[in-house]
C-alpha positions as CSV (number, residue, x, y, z in Angstrom):
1,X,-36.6,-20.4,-14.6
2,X,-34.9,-17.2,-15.2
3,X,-36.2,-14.8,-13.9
4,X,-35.4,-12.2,-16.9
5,X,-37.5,-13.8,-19.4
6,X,-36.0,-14.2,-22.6
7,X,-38.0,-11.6,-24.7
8,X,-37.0,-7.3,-24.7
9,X,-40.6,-7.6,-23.0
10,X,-40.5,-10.0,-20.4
11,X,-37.2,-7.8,-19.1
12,X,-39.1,-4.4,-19.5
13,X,-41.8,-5.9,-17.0
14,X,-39.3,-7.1,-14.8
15,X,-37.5,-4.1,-14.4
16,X,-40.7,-2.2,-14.3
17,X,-42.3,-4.4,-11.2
18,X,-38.9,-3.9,-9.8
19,X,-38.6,0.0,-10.1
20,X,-42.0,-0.1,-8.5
21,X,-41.1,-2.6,-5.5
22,X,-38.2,0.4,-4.5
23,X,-41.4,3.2,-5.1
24,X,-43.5,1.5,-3.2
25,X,-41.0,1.0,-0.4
26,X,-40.7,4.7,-0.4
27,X,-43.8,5.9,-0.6
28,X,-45.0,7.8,2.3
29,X,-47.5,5.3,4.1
30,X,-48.3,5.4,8.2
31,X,-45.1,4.6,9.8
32,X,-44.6,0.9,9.9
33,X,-42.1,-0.6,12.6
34,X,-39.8,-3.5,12.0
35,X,-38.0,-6.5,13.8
36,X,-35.6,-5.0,17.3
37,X,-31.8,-5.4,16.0
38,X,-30.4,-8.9,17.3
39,X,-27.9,-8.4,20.6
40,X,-24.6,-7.9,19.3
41,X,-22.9,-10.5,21.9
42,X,-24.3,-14.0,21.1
43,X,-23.2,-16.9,23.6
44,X,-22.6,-20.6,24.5
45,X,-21.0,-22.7,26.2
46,X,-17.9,-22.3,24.4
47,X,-18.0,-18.6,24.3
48,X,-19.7,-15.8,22.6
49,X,-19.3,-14.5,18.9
50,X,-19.5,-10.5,18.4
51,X,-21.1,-9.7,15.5
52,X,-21.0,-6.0,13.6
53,X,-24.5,-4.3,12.4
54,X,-23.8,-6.3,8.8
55,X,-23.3,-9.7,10.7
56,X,-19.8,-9.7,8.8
57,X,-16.7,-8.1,9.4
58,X,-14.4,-7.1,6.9
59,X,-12.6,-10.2,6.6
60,X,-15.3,-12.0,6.9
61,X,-13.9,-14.1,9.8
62,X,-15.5,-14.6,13.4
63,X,-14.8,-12.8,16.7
64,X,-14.9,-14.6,19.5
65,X,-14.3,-13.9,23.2
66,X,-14.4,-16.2,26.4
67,X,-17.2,-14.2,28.3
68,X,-19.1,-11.1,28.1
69,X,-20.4,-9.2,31.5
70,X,-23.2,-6.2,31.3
71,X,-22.4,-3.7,34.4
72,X,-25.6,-1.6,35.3
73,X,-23.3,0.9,37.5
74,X,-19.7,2.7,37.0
75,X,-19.2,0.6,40.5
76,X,-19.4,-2.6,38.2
77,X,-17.5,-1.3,35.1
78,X,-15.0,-0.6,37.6
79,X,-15.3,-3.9,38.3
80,X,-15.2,-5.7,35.4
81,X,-12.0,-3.6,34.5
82,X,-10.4,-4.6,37.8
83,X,-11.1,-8.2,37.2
84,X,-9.7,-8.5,33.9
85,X,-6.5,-6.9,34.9
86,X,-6.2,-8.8,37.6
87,X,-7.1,-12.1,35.6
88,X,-4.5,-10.8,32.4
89,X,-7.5,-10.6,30.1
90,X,-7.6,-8.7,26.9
91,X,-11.1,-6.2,26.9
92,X,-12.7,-4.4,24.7
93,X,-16.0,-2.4,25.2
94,X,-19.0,-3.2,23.0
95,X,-22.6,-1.5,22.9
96,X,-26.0,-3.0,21.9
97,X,-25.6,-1.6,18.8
98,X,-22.1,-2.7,17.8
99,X,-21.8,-0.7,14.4
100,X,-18.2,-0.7,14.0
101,X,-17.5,-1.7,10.4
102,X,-13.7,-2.5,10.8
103,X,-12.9,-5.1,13.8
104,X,-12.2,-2.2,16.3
105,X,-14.5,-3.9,19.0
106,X,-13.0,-6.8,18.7
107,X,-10.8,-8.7,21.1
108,X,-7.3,-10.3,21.0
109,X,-7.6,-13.3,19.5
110,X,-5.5,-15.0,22.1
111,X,-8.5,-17.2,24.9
112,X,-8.0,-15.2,27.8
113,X,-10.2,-12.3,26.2
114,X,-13.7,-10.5,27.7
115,X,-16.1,-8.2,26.4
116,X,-17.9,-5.5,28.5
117,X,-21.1,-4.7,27.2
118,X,-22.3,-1.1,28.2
119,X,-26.0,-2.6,26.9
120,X,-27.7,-2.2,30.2
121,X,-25.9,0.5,31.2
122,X,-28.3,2.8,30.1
123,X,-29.3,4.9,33.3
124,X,-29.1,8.3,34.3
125,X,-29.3,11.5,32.3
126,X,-28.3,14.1,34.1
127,X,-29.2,17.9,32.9
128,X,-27.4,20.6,34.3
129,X,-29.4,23.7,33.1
130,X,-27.6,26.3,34.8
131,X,-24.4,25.3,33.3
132,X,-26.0,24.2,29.6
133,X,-24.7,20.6,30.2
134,X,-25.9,16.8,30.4
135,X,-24.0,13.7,31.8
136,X,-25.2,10.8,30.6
137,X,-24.0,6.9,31.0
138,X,-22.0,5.7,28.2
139,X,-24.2,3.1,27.3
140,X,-27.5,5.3,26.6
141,X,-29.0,5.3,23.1
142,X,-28.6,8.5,21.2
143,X,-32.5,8.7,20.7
144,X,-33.1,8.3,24.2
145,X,-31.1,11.3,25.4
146,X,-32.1,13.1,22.8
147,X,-36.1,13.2,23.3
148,X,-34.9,13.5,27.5
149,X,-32.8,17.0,26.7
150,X,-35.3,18.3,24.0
151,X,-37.8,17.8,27.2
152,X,-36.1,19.5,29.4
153,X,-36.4,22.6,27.0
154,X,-32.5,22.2,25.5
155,X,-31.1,20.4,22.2
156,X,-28.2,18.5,21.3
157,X,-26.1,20.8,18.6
158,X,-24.2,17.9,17.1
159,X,-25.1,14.2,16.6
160,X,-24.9,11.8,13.6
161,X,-27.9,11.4,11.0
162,X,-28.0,7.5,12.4
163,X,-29.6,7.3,16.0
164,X,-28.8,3.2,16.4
165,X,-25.7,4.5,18.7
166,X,-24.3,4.9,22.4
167,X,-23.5,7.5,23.8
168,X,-19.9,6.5,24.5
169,X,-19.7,4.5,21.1
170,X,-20.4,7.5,19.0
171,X,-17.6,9.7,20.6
172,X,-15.0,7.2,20.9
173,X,-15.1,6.6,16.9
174,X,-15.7,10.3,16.2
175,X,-19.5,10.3,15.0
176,X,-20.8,13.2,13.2
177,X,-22.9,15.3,11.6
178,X,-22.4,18.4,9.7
179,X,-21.9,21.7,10.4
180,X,-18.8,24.4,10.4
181,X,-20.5,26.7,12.6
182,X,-19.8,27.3,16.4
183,X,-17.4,23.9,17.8
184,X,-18.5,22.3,14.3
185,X,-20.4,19.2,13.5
186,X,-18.4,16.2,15.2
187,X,-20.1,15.2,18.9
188,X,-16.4,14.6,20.4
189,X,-15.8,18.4,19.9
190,X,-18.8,19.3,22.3
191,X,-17.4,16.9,24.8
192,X,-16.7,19.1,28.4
193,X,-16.1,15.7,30.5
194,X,-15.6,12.2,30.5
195,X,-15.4,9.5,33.2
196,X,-13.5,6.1,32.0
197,X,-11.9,3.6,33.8
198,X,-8.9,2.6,33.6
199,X,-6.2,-0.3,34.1
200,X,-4.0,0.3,37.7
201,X,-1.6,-0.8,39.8
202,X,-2.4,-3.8,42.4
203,X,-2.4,-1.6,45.3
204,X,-5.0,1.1,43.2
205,X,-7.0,-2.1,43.3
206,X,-6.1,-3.0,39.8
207,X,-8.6,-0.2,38.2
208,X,-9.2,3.3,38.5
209,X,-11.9,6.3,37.3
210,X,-9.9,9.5,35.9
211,X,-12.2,12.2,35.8
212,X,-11.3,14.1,32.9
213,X,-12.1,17.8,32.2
214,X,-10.5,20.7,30.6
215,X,-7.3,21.2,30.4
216,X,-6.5,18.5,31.0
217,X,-4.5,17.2,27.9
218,X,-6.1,13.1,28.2
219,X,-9.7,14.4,28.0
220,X,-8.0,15.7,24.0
221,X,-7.2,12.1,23.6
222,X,-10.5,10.1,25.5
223,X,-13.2,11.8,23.6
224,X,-12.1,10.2,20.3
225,X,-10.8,7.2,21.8
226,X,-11.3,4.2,19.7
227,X,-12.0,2.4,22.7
228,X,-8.2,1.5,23.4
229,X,-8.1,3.8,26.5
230,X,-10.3,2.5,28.8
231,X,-13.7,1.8,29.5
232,X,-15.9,5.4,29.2
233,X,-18.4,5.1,32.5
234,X,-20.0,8.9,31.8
235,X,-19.7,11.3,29.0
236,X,-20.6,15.3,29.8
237,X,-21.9,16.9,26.5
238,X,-22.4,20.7,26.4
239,X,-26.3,21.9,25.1
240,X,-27.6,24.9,24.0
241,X,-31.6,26.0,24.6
242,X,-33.7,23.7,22.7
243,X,-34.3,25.4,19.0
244,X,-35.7,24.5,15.9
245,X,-34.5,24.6,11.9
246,X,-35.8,24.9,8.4
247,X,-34.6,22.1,5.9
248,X,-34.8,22.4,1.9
249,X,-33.7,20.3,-0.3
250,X,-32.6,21.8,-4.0
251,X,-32.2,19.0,-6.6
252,X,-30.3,20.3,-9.1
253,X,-27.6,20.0,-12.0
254,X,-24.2,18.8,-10.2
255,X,-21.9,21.3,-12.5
256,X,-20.8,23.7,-10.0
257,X,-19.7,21.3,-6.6
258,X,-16.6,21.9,-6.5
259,X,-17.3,26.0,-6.6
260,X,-19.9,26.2,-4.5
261,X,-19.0,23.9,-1.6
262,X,-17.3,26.1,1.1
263,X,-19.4,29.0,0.4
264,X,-23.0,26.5,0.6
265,X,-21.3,25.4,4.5
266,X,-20.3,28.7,5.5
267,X,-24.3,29.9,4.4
268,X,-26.0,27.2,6.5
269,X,-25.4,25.9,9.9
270,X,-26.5,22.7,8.9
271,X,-25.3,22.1,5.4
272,X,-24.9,18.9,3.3
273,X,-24.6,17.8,-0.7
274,X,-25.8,14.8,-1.9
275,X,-24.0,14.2,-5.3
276,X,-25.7,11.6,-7.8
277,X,-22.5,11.7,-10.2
278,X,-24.5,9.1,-12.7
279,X,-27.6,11.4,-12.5
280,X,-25.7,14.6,-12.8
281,X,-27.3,16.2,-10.1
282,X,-26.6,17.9,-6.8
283,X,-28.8,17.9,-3.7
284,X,-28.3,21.1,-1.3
285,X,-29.3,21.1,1.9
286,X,-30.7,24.6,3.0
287,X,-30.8,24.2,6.4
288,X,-30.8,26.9,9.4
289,X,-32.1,27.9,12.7
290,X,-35.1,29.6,12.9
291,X,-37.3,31.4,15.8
292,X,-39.1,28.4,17.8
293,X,-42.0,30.6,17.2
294,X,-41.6,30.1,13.4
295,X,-44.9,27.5,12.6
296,X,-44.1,23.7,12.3
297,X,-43.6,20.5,13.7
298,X,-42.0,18.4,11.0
299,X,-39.3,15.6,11.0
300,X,-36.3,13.8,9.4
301,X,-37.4,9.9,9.0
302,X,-34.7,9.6,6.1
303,X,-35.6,6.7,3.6
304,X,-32.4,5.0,3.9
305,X,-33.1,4.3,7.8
306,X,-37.1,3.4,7.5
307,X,-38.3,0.4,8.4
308,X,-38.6,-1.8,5.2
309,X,-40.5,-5.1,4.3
310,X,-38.8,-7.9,4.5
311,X,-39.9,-9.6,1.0
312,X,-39.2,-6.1,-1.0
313,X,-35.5,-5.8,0.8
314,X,-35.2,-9.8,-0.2
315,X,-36.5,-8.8,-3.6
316,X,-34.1,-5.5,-4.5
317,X,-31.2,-7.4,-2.7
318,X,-31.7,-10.8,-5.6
319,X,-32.5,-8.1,-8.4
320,X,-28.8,-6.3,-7.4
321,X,-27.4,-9.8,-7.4
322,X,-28.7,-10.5,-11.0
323,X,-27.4,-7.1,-12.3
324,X,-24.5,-8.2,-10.9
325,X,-24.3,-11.6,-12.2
326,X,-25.2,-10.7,-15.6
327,X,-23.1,-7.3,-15.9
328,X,-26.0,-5.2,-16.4
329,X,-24.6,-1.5,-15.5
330,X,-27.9,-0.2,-17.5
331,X,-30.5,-2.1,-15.3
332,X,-28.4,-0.2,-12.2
333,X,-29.3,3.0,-14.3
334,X,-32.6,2.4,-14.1
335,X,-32.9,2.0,-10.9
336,X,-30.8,4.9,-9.9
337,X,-33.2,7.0,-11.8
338,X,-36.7,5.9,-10.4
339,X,-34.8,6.0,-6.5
340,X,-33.8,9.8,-7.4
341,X,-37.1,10.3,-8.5
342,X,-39.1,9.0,-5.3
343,X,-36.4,10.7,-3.2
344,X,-37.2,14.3,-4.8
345,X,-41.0,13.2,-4.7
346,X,-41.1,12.8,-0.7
347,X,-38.3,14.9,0.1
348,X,-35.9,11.9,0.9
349,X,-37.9,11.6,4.1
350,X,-39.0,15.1,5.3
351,X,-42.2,14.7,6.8
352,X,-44.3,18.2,7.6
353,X,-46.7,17.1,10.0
354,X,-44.7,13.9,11.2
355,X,-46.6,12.0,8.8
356,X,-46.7,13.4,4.9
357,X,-44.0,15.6,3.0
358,X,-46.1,18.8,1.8
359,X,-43.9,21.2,0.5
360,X,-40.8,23.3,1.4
361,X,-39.7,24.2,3.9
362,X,-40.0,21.4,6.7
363,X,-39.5,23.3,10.0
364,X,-38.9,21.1,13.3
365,X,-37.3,20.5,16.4
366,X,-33.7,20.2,16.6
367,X,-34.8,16.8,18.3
368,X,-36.5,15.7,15.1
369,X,-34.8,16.8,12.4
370,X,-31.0,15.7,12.4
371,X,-31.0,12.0,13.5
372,X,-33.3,9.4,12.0
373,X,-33.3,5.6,12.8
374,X,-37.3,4.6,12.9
375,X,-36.8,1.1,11.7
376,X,-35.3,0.3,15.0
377,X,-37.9,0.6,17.2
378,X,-40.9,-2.1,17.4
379,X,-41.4,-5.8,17.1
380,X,-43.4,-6.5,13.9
381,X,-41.8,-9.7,12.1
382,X,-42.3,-8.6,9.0
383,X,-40.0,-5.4,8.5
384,X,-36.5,-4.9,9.7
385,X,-33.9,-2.3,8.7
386,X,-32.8,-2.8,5.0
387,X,-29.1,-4.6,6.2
388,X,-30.8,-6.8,8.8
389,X,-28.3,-9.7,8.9
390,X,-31.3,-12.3,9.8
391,X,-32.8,-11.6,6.7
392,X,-31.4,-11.6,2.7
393,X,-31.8,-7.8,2.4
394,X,-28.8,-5.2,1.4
395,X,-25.1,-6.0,1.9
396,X,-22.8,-3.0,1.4
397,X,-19.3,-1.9,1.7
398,X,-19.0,2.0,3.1
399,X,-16.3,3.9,2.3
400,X,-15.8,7.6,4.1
401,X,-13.0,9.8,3.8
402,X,-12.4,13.2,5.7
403,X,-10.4,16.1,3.3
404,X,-8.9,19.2,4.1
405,X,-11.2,21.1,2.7
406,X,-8.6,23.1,0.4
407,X,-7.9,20.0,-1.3
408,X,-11.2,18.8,-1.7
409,X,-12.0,21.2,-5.1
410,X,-9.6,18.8,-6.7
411,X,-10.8,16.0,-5.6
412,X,-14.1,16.7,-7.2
413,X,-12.8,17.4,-10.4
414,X,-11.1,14.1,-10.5
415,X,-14.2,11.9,-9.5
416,X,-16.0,14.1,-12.7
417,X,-13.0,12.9,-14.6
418,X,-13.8,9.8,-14.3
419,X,-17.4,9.9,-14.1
420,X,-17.4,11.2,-17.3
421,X,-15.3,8.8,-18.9
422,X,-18.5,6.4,-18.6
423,X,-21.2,7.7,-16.1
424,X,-22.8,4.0,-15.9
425,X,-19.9,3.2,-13.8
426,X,-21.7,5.3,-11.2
427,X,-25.2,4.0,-11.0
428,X,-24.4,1.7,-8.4
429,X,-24.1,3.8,-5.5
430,X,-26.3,5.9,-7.0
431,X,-28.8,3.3,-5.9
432,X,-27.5,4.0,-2.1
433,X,-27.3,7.7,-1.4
434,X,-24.7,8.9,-4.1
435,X,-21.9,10.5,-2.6
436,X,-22.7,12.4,0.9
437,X,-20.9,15.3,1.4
438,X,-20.8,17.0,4.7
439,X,-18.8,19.5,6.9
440,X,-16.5,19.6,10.3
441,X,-14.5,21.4,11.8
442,X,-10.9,21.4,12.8
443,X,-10.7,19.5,16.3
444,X,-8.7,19.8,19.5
445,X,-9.1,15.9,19.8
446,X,-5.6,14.2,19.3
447,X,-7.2,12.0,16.3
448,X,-9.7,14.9,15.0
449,X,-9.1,16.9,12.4
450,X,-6.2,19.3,12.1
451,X,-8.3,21.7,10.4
452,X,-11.9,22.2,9.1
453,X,-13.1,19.3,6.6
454,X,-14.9,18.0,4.0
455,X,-16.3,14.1,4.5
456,X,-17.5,12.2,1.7
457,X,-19.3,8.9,2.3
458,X,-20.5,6.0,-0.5
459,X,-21.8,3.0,-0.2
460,X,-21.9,0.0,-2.8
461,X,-22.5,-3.7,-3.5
462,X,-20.8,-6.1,-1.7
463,X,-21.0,-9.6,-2.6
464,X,-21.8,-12.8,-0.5
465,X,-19.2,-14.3,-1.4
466,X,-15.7,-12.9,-0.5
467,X,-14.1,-14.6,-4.0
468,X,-16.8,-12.9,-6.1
469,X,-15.6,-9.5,-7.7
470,X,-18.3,-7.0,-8.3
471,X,-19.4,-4.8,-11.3
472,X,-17.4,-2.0,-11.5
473,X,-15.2,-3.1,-9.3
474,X,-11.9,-0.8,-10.6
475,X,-14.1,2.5,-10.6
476,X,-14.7,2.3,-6.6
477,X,-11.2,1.3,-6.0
478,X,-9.8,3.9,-7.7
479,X,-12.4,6.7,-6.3
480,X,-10.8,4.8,-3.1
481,X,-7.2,5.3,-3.8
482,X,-7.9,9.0,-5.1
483,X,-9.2,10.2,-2.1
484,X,-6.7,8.4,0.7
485,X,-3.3,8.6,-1.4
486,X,-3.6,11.0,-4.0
487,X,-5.0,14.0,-1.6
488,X,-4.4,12.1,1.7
489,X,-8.2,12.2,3.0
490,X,-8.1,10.2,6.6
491,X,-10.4,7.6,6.7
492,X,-13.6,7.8,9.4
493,X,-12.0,5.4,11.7
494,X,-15.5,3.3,12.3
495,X,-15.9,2.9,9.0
496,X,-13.9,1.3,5.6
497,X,-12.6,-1.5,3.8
498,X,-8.6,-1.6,5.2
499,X,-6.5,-0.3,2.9
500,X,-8.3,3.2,3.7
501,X,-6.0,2.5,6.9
502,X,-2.5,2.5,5.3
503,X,0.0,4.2,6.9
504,X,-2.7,6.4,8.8
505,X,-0.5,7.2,11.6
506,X,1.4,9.6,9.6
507,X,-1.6,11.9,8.7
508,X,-2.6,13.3,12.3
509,X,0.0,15.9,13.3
510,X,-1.2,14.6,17.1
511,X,-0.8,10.9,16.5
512,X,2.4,10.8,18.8
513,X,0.4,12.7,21.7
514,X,-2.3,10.2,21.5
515,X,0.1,7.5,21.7
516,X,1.7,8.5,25.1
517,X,-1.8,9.2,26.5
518,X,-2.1,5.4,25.6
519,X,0.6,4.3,27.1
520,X,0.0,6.2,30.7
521,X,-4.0,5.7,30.6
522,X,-3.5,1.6,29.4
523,X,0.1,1.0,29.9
524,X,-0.7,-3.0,29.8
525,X,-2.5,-2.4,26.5
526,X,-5.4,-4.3,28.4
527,X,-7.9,-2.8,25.7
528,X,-5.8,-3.3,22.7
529,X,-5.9,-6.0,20.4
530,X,-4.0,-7.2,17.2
531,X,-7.1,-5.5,15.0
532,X,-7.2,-2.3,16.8
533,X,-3.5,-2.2,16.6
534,X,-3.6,-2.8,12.7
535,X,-6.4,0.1,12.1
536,X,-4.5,2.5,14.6
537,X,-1.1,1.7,13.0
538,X,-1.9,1.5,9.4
539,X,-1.1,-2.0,9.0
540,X,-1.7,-3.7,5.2
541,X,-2.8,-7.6,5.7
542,X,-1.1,-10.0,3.9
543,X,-1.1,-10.1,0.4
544,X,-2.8,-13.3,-0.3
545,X,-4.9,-14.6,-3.1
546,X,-8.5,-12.7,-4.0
547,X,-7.2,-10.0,-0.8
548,X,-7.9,-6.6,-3.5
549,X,-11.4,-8.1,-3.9
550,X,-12.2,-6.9,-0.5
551,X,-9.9,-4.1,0.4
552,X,-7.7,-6.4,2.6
553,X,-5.2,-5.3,-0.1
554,X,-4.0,-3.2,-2.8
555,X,-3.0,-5.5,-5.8
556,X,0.2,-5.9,-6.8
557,X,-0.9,-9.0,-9.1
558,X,-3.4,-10.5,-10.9
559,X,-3.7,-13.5,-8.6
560,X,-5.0,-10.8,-6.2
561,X,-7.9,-9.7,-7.8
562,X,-9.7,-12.7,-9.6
563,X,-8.1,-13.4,-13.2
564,X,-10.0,-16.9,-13.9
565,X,-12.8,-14.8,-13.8
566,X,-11.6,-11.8,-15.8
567,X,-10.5,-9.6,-13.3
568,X,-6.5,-8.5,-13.0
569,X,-4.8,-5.9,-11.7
570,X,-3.7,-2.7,-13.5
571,X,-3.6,0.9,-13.3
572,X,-6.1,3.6,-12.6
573,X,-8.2,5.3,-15.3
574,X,-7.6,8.5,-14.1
575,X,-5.5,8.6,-11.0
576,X,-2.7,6.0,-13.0
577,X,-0.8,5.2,-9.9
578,X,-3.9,3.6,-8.6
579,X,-4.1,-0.5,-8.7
580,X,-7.3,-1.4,-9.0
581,X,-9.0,-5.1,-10.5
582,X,-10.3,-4.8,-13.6
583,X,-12.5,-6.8,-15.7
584,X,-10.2,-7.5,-18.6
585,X,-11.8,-10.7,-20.5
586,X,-9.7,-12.9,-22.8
587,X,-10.4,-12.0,-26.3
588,X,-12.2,-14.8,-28.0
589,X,-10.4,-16.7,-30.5
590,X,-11.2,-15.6,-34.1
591,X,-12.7,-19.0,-36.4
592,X,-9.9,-20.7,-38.9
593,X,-11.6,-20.7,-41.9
């Protein structure tokens, strides 16, 4: 039966019940908690599989690993390090999250490979009031030490919108929020001490802890680590006296971005856009301290990171599919513009009283108003978080790129460019969040940022199948290719489809200090593998058949996008030095008559 009907009718009520499944999903009912994310680290007798938050890494291939252990104690990750030294294992670190999208966290490939999951190291959070500091154990959840500070009378200043992360996962892969003011958005920049453990000589006992403070010059490379270092035992993160802020959101025509931009970050501490290029409209975030006297007790539950039926995420994920399938850019419009819609109706997840949004502004705890992630917490079967890999729900790429913010203006104007060229193009992330534009500063950390930024972050369809192309395919690549080769944006090094990696090396000024804190903290590259290695180094896969489909590549040929079914390789629309896969159809033979 299909499922479009074959009248203008039948496809009116289709669409309709389907705009209303995505209302209804966002409407703001009583909270309603979902399925406990699935352990990361799954394990037989033949070994365990690491799995990513999607269930799929980027090339879609497993990673395995001979054994997994879970120390409690720095005594035991000390342990486990010593071990695998002595045994001439490769190791890398995982948390109970695992939400690396490119294979950072995975192992060498080679058999003689362990993972040390910081899971159940979850212990100890340590405030130290007088000093405005906490020490916490790399493997607490973000949500945890956040509600323990806010009730010892302090706040965290910087943390990412997502909570479903560790504490020494969200450091070591530079996590972030957004803010210029004060040390600036990024977590890793309010970093005052790490512990990690480290691979040592045989008379060290194999392993080691270096306590790292300032100035010394390793704690500039451990606190955005990627997780080649060592193992982080405990991370110090500086506080400040717990406060609270007013949000606003201002949905509004998106003509201006590109003016407005530095002087909307350097107005408020907590500043973000939301650009809806399809839409035409710009979301500003007003957001700023205010006195903890000033009335409310509101929170962030953003919609994106609510708990979500099962059968409605099933449902939107097999309507995207058929959009897909049948090239529908205009059903994707529709969509776009009812989500928009329910976002500016509920405030995208601002909730007053905890419970309802009411009107502007929504005042709140620092606590409760800059990280969201309620669809992680309970054990009702029949919600989950929208990407769930246990159920048939969303499947997305994300793509994030971090500018110098003077070339960013430019960027902009491209991205309109094309936009404008056909502005259906855009609809499909405009189903996501649009494009998410946020703030941070210039960083001492060897792989921060050289100077303050501007980071953009999209998401968009990605299909089951690796050999399937997707609708619009050329207009994401080349956005893609834009923003790392025409102005040189670094990619978020957690995040991205490969080819964001190219030749990466050669865009941190500090890339050759943080090499030779490698070598003395891991001189046996114990915590490296041939993945982490290709992200860190830049390295393009091999150019194989279908490899542009998924960002493995950049095509150089048709045979790497998919020309039996339409798709070749060609230039850019705007950005002409782009090579991007295009749908470009055969021409139907005209009739002999």
């Amino acid at each position: 039966m299909n499922p479009m009907g074959s009248s203008s009718s039948s496809r009116y009520k289709y669409w309709t019940w389907w705009v209303l499944s995505i209302i209804i999903h966002t409407l703001p009912f009583p909270l309603i908690h979902g399925m406990v994310p699935e352990s990361p680290v799954q394990c037989n007798q033949s070994g365990c599989t690491l799995l990513n938050s999607y269930g799929t890494w980027n090339d879609r291939k497993d990673c395995h690993a001979l054994n997994v252990t879970y120390p409690t104690t720095e005594q035991q990750l000390h342990s486990a390090v010593s071990y695998a030294v002595q045994n001439h294992l490769k190791v890398k670190v995982v948390t109970k999250f695992s939400h690396t999208i490119p294979k950072l966290a995975c192992p060498s490939s080679q058999a003689n490979t362990l993972l040390i999951s910081t899971e159940k190291y979850d212990t100890g959070i340590e405030i130290d009031a007088a000093n405005l500091a906490v020490t916490v154990a790399s493997g607490v959840g973000l949500r945890r030490l956040i509600d323990e500070v806010e009730r010892g009378g302090f706040s965290l200043v910087a943390a990412p919108y997502w909570e479903g992360v560790s504490v020494g996962g969200l450091i070591s892969t530079g996590a972030h929020g957004s803010s210029w003011w004060g040390k600036g958005g990024a977590v890793h920049d309010h970093v005052l001490g790490i512990s990690i453990v480290v691979p040592a000589s045989k008379s060290e006992g194999y392993a080691k802890v270096l306590k790292l403070k300032a100035p010394d010059p390793l704690l500039n490379a451990a606190k955005l680590s990627l997780g080649v270092l060592g193992a982080i035992s405990k991370v110090t993160l500086s506080l400040e006296h717990r406060f609270k802020r007013s949000i606003t959101f201002n949905f509004t025509d998106d003509t201006h971005i590109e003016d407005v931009y530095i002087d909307h970050a350097k107005q408020y501490e907590f500043a973000d856009i939301t650009w809806y290029p399809s839409r035409h409209t710009a979301v500003y975030r007003y957001d700023s301290r205010v006195p903890l006297s000033a009335s409310g007790d509101g929170l962030y539950d953003f919609i994106g990171f609510q708990p979500n039926s099962i059968l409605i995420s099933e449902t939107v994920r097999g309507a995207e599919k058929l959009l897909e399938n049948t090239r529908n850019p205009n059903g994707k419009c529709v969509t776009a513009a009812a989500t928009l819609g329910v976002k500016k109706l509920i405030a995208n997840g601002l909730k007053n009283n905890g419970l309802i949004f009411s009107g502007y502004p929504v005042v709140g705890y620092q606590g409760k108003m800059q990280t969201s992630g309620s669809c992680l917490y309970s054990t009702r079967t029949d919600t989950s978080c929208a990407w769930d890999p246990r159920i048939k729900g969303l499947f997305f790429y994300e793509s994030t790129a971090i500018f110098p913010a003077s070339k960013f203006e430019d960027f902009i104007r491209d991205v309109r460019k094309l936009r404008d060229l056909n502005s259906e193009n855009f609809c499909g992330i405009d189903n996501y969040n649009g494009i998410l534009i946020r703030f941070i500063k210039a960083s001492s950390a060897y792989l921060g940022q050289s100077e303050d930024s501007v980071v953009i972050d999209f998401n968009y369809y990605r299909a089951n199948d690796a050999s399937t192309p997707r609708l619009n395919q050329d207009v994401w690549e080349e956005v893609e290719q834009l923003a790392f080769f025409k102005y040189g944006a670094k990619p978020h090094l957690a995040k991205n489809r490969n080819l964001a990696f190219l030749e990466v090396q050669n865009k941190y000024p500090k890339f050759n200090l943080f090499i030779a804190a490698k070598q003395q903290m891991d001189p046996q590259n114990v915590f490296s593998s041939e993945w982490s290695e290709a992200i860190l180094y830049g390295k393009e896969s091999d150019k194989v058949d279908g490899c542009a489909l998924e960002g493995q590549c950049i095509c150089s040929e048709d045979k790497h996008c998919s020309p039996l079914m339409g798709y070749k390789c060609t230039h850019g629309l705007i950005y002409k030095e782009a090579r991007v896969c295009r749908y470009l159809p055969q021409p139907k033979p005209s009739s002999i008559v």
